[in-house]
C-alpha positions as CSV (number, residue, x, y, z in Angstrom):
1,X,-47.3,90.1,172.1
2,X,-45.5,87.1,172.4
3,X,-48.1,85.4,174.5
4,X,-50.7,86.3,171.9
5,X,-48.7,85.0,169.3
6,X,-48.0,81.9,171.1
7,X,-51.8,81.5,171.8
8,X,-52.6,81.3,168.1
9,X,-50.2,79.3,167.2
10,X,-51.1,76.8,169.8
11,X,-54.6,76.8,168.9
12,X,-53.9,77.0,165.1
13,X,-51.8,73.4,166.2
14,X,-54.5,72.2,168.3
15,X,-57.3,72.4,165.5
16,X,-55.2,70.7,162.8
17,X,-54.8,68.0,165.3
18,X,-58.0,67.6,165.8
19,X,-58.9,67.5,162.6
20,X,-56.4,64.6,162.0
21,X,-54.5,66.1,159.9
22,X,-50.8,66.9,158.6
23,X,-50.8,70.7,158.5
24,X,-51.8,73.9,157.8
25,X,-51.5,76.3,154.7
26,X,-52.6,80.4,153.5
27,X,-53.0,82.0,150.5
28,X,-50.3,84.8,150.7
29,X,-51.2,88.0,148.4
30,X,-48.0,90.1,149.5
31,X,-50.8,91.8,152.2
32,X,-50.4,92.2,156.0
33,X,-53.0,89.7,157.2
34,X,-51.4,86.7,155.2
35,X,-48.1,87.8,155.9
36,X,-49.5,87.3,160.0
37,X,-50.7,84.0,159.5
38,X,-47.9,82.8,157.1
39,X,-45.5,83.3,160.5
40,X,-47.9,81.6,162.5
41,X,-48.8,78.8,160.6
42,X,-45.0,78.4,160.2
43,X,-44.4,78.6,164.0
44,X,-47.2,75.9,164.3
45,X,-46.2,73.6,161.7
46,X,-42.5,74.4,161.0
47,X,-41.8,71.4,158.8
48,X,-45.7,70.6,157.5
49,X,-46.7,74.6,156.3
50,X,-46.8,75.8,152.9
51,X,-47.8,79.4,151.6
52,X,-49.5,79.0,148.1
53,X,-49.4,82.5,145.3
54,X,-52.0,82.8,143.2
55,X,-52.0,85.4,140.6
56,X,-54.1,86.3,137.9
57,X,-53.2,88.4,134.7
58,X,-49.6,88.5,136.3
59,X,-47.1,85.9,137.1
60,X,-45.6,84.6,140.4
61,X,-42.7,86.3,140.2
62,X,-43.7,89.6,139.8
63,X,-45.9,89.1,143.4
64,X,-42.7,90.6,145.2
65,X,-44.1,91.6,148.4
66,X,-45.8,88.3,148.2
67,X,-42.3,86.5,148.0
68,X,-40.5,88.8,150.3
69,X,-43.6,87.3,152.8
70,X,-42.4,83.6,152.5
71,X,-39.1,84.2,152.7
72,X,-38.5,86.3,155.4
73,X,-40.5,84.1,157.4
74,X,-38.7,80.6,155.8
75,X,-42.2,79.3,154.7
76,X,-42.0,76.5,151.9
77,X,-44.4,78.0,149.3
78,X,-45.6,77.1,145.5
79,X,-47.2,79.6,143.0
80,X,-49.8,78.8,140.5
81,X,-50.8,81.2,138.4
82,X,-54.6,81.2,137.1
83,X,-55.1,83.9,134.7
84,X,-56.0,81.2,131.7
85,X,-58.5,79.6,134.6
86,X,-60.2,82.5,134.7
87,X,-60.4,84.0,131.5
88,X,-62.2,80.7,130.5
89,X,-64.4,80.1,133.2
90,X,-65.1,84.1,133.1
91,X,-66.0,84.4,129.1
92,X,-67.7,81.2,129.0
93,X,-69.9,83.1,131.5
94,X,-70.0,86.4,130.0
95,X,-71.0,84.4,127.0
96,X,-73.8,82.5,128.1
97,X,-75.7,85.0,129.7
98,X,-74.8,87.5,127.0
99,X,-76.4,84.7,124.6
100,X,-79.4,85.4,127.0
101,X,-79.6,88.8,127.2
102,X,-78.8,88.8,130.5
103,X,-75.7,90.1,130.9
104,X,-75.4,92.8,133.5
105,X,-72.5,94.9,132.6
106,X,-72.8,97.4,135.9
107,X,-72.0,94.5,137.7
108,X,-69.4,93.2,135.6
109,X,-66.4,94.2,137.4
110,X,-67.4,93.0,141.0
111,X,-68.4,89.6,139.6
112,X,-65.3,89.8,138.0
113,X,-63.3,89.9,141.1
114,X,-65.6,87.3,143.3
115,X,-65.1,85.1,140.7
116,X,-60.9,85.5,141.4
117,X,-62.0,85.4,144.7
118,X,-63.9,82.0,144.3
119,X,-61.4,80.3,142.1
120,X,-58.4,80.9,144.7
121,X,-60.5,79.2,147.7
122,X,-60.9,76.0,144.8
123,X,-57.3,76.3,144.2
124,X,-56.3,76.6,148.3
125,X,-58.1,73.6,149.0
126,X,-56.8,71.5,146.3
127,X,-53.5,72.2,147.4
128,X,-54.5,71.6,151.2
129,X,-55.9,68.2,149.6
130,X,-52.8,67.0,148.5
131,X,-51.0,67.5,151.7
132,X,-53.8,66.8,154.2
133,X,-53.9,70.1,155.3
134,X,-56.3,72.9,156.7
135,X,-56.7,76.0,155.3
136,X,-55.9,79.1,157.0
137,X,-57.9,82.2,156.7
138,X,-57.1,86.2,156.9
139,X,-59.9,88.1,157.9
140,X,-59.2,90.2,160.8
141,X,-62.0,91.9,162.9
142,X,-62.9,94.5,160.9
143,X,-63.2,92.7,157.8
144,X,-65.6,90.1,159.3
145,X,-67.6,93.3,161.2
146,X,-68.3,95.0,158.0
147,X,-68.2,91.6,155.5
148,X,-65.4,92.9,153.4
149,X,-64.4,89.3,152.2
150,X,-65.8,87.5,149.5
151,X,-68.8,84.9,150.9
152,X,-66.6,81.5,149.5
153,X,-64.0,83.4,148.4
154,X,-61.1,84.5,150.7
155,X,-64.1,84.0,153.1
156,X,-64.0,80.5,152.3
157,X,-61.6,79.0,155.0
158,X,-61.1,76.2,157.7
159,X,-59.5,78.2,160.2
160,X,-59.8,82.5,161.0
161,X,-57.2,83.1,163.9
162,X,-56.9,86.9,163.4
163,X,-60.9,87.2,163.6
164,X,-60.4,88.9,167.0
165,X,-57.5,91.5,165.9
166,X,-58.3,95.0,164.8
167,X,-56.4,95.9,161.8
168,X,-53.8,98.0,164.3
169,X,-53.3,94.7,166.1
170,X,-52.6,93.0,163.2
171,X,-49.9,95.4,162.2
172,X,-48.6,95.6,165.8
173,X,-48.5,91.4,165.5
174,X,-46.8,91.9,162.0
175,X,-43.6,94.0,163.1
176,X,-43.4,91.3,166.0
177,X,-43.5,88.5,163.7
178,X,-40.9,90.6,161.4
179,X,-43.2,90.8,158.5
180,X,-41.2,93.2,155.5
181,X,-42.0,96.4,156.2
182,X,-43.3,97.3,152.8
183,X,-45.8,95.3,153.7
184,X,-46.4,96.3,157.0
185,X,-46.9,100.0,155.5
186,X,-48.3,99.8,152.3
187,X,-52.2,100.8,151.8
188,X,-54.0,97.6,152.5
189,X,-56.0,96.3,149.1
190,X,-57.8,93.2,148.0
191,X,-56.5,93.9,144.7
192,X,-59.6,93.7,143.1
193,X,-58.9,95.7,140.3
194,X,-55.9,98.2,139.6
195,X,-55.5,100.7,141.9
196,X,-58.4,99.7,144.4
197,X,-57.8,100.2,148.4
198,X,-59.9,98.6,150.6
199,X,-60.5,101.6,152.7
200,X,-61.9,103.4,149.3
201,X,-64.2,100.7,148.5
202,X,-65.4,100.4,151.8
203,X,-66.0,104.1,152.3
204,X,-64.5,104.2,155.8
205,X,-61.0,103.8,157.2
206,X,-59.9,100.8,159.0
207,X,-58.5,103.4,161.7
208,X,-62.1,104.2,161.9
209,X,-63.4,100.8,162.2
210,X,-61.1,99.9,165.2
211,X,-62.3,102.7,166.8
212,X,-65.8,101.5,166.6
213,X,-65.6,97.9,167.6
214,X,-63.5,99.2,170.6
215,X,-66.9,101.0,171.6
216,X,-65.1,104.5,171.1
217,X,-67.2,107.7,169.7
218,X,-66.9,108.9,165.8
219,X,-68.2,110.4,164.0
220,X,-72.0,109.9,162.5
221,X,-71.6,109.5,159.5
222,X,-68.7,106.7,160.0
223,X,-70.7,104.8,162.4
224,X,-73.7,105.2,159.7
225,X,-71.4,103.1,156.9
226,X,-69.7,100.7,159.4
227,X,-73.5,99.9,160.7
228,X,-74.9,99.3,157.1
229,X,-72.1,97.2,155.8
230,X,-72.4,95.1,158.9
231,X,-76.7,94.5,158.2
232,X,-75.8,93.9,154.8
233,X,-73.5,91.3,155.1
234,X,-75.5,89.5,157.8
235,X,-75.6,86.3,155.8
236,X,-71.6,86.4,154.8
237,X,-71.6,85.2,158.9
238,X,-73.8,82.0,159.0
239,X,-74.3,79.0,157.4
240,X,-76.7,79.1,154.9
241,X,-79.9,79.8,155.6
242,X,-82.5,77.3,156.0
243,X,-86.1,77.4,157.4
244,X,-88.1,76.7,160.4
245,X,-88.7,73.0,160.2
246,X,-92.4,72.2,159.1
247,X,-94.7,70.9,162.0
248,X,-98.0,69.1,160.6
């Protein structure tokens, strides 16, 4: 584990070099995969790293596990909370298209949540702006199998180091690194609305996933959901799409 660790954090250094710039920073959420990269980005850059918390409908302070994250790894980190960001943005939306008649209420609560999603990633690289730095990503290899990121949201990022990590080696990486252990253990959750679990919302375990993308058997009906989120997120992996250029 220590070589692994050491091998992102090298590379995580080498790319920010590259780039020409200062540093490197995450959005932490008080989950495991931002509590991974908020060590390694600290190992890489222990004097030019920053953690940034971004709430909405709560404040900074009451994002313990998100706290507990910086601090136990002695990461410099700011909190801006965006809940009046939001609410504009979101009912000057709602409004519009409810002006329209076209207001799709069935779809209100995801769009909802992108749109938290989509204001964070704004909000990340404005930070990363001011201190010339690159911004950090969290997927882990699951996540980017099945798409279960928001395309320009949290998906939105300069760097992905745990891309290759199954969710068990992120965990196994995060007791290493001496992430808290309620955040080691918790259920892990995007947080998209109250009570929602990622593993719910994706209709599979992560347990499950690994499995799968370690070329192991299970079951059909698993391998039937992993397979269909990873077709329907096709386009969450590439650029955007553009056509065949036009030969006269």
């Amino acid at each position: 584990m220590e070589r692994r660790v050491e091998h992102l954090v090298t590379w995580i250094r080498q790319q920010v070099e590259d780039a020409g710039l200062n540093g490197a920073l995450v959005g932490v959420s008080g989950g495991i995969d931002s509590a991974v990269v908020a060590n390694l980005i600290k190992r890489a850059f222990p004097e030019n790293s920053i953690g940034v918390i971004l709430p909405i409908n709560q404040r900074v302070e009451d994002q313990k596990d998100a706290v507990a994250v910086v601090q136990e790894a002695d990461l410099k980190y700011v909190g801006i909370e965006l809940t009046q960001s939001y609410q504009t943005t979101y009912n000057e939306i709602q409004e519009q298209l409810r002006q329209s008649q076209d207001w799709n209420e069935k779809n209100a609560q995801l769009n909802g949540a992108n749109l938290q999603a989509r204001l964070r990633m704004s909000t990340l690289y404005s930070v990363a702006a001011n201190y010339g730095y690159l911004v950090v990503g969290t997927d882990n290899a699951p996540e980017h199998y099945t798409g279960y990121f928001t395309k320009y949201g949290d998906g939105g990022v300069d760097l992905v180091p745990l891309i290759h990590l199954t969710k068990g080696e992120v965990k196994e990486m995060a007791r290493y690194l001496g992430v808290p252990s309620q955040v080691v253990d918790k259920k892990p959750s995007a947080e998209l609305w109250e009570g929602q679990t990622d593993e719910e919302e994706m209709g599979v375990s992560y347990d499950t996933i690994d499995a799968y993308l370690r070329g192991e058997e299970i079951a059909e009906k698993d391998k039937e959901i992993i397979e269909a989120l990873h077709r329907k997120s096709a386009h969450k992996r590439i650029m955007p799409a553009e056509p065949p250029k036009y030969e006269s």
